[in-house]
C-alpha positions in Angstrom: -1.6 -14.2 25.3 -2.7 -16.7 23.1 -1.3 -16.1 19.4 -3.6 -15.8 16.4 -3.9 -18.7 14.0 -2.2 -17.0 10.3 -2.6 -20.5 7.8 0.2 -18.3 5.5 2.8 -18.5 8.2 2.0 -21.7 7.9 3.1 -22.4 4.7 6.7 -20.9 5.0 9.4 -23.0 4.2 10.2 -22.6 8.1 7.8 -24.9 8.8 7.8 -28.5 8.4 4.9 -29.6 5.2 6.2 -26.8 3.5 5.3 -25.4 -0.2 8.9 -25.8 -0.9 8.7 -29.6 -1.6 11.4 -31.1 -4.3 12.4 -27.4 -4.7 15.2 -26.5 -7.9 18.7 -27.1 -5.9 20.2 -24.2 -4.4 24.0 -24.4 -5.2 26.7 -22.2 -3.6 26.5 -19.8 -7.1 22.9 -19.6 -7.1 23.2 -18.6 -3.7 25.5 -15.9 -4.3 23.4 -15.0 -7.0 20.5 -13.9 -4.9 22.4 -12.9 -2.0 23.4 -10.2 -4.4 20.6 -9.5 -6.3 18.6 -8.8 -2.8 21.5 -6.9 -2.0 20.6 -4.3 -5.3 17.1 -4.4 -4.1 17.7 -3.1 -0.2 16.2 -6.2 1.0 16.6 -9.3 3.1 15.1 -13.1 2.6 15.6 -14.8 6.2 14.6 -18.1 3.8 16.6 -17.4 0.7 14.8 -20.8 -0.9 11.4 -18.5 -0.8 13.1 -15.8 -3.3 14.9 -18.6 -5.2 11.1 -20.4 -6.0 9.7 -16.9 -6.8 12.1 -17.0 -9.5 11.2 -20.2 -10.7 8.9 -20.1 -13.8 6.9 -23.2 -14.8 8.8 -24.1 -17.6 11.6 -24.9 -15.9 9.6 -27.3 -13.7 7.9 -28.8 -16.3 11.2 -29.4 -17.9 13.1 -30.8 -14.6 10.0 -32.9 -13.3 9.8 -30.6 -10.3 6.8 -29.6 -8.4 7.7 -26.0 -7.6 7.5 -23.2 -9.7 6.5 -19.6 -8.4 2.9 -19.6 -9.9 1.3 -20.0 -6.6 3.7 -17.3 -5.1 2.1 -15.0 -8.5 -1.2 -15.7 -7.3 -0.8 -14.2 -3.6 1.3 -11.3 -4.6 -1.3 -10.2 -7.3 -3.4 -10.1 -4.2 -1.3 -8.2 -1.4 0.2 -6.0 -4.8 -3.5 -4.8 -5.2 -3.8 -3.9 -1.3 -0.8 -2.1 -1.2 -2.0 0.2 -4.3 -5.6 0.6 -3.0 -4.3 1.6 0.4 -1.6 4.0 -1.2 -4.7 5.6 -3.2 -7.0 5.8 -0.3 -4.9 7.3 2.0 -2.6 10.1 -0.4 -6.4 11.1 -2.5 -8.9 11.6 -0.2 -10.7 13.4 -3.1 -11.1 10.9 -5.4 -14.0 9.1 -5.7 -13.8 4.5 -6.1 -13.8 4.8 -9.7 -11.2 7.4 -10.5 -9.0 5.3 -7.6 -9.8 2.1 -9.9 -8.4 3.7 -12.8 -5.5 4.9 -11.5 -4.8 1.8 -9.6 -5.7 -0.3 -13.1 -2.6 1.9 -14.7 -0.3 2.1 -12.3 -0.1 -2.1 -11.7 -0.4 -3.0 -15.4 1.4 -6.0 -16.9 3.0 -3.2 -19.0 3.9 -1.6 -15.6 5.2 -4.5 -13.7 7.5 -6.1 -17.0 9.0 -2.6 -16.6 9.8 -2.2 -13.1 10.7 -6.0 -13.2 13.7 -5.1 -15.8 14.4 -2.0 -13.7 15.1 -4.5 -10.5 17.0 -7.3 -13.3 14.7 -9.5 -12.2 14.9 -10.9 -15.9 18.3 -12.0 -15.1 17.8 -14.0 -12.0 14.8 -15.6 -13.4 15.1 -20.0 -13.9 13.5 -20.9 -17.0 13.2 -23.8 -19.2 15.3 -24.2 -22.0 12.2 -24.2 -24.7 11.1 -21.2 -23.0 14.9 -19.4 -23.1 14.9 -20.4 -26.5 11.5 -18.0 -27.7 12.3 -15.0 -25.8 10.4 -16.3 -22.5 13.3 -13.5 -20.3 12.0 -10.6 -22.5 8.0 -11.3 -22.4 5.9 -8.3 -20.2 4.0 -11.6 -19.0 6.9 -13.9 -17.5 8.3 -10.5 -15.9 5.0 -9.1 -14.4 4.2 -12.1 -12.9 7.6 -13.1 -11.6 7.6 -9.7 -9.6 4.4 -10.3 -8.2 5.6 -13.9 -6.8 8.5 -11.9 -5.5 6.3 -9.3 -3.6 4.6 -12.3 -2.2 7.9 -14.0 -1.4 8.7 -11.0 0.4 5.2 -11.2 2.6 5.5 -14.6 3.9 9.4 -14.3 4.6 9.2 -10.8 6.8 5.4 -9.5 6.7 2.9 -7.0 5.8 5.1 -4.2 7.5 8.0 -4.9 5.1 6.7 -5.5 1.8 4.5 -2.6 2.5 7.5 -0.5 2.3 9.4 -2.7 -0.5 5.8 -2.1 -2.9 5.2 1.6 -1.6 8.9 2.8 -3.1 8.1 1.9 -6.5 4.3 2.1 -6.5 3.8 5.6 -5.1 6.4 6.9 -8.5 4.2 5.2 -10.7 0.8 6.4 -9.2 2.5 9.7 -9.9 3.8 9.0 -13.5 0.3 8.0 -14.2 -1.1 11.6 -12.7 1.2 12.8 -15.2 0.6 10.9 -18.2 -3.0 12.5 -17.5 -1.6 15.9 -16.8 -3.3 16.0 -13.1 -0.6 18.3 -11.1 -3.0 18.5 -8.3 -2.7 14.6 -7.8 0.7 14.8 -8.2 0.9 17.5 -5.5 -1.1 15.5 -2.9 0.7 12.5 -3.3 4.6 13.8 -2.9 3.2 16.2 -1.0 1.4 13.3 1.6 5.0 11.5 0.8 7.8 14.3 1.6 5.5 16.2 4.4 3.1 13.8 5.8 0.3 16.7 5.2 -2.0 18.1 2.1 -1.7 21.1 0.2 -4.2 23.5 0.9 -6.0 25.9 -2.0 -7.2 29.2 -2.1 -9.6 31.6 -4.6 -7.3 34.8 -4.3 -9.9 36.5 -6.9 -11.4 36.5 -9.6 -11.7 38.9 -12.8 -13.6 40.2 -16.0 -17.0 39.8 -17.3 -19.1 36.5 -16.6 -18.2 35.0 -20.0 -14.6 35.5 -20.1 -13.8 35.5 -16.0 -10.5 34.9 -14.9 -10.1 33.2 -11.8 -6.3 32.9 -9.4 -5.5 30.5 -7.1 -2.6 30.1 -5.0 -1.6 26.8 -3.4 0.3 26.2 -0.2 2.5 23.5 0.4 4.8 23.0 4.0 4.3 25.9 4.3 5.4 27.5 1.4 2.6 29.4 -1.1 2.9 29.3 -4.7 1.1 31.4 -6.8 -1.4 33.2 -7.5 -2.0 31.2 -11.2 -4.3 32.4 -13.3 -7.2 30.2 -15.6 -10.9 30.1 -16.8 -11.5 28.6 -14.2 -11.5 27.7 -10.8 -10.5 24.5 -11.3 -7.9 25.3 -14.1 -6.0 28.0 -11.8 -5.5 25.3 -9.6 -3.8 22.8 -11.5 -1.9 25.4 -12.8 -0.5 26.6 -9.0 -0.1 22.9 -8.7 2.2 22.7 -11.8 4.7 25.6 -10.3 4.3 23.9 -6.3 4.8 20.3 -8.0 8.0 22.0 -10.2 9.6 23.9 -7.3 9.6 21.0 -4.5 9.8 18.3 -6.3 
């Protein structure tokens, strides 16, 4: 079978002509270094010169009159970070229409976002800077750390593939798709989403009754999840009662 032309693959440092030209010298510490810091982050570089240029930031070039920094690397990952998200969203909310999945997906891969996860990962302390930009802080800015993660998620794609850095991105995305559900208070998109996570399937709602007069109606609603059936919660409305037996599913399973 004739194999499919891929101009990334291309472009690994595998391959002679490759984006790793005059690349920051890779000493015996620096190795261990990475070897390490990979190690922490449960995965494996087959080219451990990708992940040391995806921790290269342009200062440091500009300083050692080097032609490899990991800006190109931020530009890619930006790319295959937004994929990952939109096809996380798609798939976990299938009741949510393009622009509520653009503003979750706007939160959840903020520079805010990404600086944060970034420290969580110590990617601040494997970073290669330039002594200028050591000296004002550059380790500590949101900027520097967002975009050095996103040259590491692309790091990741051209050194093992979609598959991989699928996973790597989905096990820090999908929590903060769900800490942004709950920033907004939204239990039922919590629900979906761990529930789409832990059990592969979606939780499934049901109008038990409803009470009172038409202006002051009450309206339960119990929720099952695996299942289990949580419930019935009351509210004004229908819509209310089901966030509500979302809270207590959400609270119990998770």
């Amino acid at each position: 079978m004739e194999q499919k032309h891929d101009p990334l693959r291309e472009n690994t440092p595998c391959k002679s002509g490759s984006i790793l030209t005059n690349v920051y010298p890779l000493d015996p510490e620096r190795k261990k270094v990475l070897l390490s810091f990979q190690k922490d982050l449960c995965v494996k570089f087959k080219n451990i010169d990708l992940l040391n240029t995806a921790l290269i930031h342009r200062s440091l070039s500009n300083e050692q009159r080097i032609s490899t920094d990991n800006e190109r690397l931020e530009f890619l990952g930006d790319a295959i970070l937004g994929m990952v998200t939109s096809a996380l969203l798609y798939r976990n909310f299938a009741d949510r229409n393009e622009g509520q999945m653009a503003k979750i997906k706007a939160a959840a891969v903020s520079e805010k976002t990404l600086a944060r996860r970034a420290r969580e990962m110590q990617i601040d302390n494997v970073l290669l800077m330039g002594k200028g930009e050591e000296q004002t802080g550059g380790r500590k800015k949101n900027a520097i750390l967002a975009d050095a993660l996103e040259a590491l998620i692309a790091a990741y794609y051209l050194d093992s593939g979609y598959k991989s850095v699928f996973e790597f991105v989905s096990n820090f995305m999908e929590k903060e798709i769900v800490r942004v559900m709950s920033d907004n208070g939204d239990y039922k998109s919590r629900l979906q989403e761990a529930s789409a996570r832990r059990f592969k399937a979606a939780p499934v709602y049901r109008l038990v009754k409803h009470s009172g007069p038409e202006h002051e109606r009450s309206f339960f609603v119990e929720v099952t999840v695996n299942g289990k059936t949580f419930g019935p919660a009351e509210g004004k409305n229908k819509k209310t009662a089901e966030q509500e037996a979302a809270k207590a599913a959400f609270s119990a399973l998770f």
